[in-house]
C-alpha positions as CSV (number, residue, x, y, z in Angstrom):
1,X,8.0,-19.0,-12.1
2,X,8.1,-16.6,-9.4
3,X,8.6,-13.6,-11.0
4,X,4.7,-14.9,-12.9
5,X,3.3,-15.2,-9.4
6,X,4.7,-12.3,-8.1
7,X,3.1,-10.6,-11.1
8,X,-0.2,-12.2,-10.2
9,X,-0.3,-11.1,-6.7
10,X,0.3,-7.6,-7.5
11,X,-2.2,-7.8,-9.7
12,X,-4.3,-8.9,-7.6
13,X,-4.2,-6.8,-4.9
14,X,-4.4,-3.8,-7.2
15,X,-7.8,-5.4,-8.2
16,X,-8.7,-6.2,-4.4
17,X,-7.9,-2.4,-3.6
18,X,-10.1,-1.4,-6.3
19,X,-13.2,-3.9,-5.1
20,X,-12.6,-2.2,-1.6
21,X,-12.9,1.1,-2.6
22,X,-16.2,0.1,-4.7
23,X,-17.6,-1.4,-1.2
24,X,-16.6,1.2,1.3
25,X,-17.4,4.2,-1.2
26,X,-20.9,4.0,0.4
27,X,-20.4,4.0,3.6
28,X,-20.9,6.8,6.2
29,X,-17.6,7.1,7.1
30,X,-16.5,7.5,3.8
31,X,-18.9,10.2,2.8
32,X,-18.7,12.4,5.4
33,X,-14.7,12.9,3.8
34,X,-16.4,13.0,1.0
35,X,-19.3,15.2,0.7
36,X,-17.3,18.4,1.6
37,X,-14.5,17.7,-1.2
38,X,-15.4,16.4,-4.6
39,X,-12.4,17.1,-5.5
40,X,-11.0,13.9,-2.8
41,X,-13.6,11.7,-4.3
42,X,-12.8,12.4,-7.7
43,X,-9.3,11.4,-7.0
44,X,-10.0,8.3,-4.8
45,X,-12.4,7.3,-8.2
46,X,-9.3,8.0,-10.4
47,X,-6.7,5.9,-8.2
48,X,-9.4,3.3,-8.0
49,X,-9.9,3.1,-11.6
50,X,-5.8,3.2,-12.0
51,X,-5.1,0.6,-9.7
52,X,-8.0,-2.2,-11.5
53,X,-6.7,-1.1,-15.2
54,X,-2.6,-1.8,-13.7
55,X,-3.9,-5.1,-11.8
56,X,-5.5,-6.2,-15.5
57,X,-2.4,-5.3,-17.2
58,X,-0.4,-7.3,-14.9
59,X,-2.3,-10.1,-15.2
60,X,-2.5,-9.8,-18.7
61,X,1.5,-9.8,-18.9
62,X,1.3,-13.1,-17.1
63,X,-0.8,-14.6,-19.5
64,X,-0.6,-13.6,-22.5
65,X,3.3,-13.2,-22.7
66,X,5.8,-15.9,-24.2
67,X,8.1,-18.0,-22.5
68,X,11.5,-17.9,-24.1
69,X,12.5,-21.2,-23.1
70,X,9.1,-23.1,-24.4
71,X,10.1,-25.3,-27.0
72,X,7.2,-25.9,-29.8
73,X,7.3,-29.8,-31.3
74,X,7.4,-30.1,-35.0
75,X,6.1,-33.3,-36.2
């Protein structure tokens, strides 16, 4: 059980950093780093992308994996 919900939460957050980066991608701040190196944006876009696709795999683990100690009733 905890091992599933600590599976969850990392999953999770890899999915919240990804949502950040998608709302603060825009901002001013962000691309005045950005402007003068494509090559920083290219790999914040890559790590972005990489951290969503591990938080969905995670979560996918969780859900679709099988429990060893479910017992299935026969009638």
């Amino acid at each position: 059980m905890g091992k599933k919900f600590g599976l969850v939460l990392a999953g999770s957050v890899l999915i919240g950093v990804f949502l950040a980066w998608m709302l603060l991608k825009g901002t001013n701040a962000v691309q005045a780093w950005i402007d003068p190196n494509p090559w920083l944006g290219f790999a914040a876009w890559g790590i972005a992308w990489l951290c969503v696709l591990g938080g969905a795999a995670l979560i996918a683990r969780v859900v679709f994996s099988t429990e060893a100690d479910r017992v299935d009733e026969v009638d």
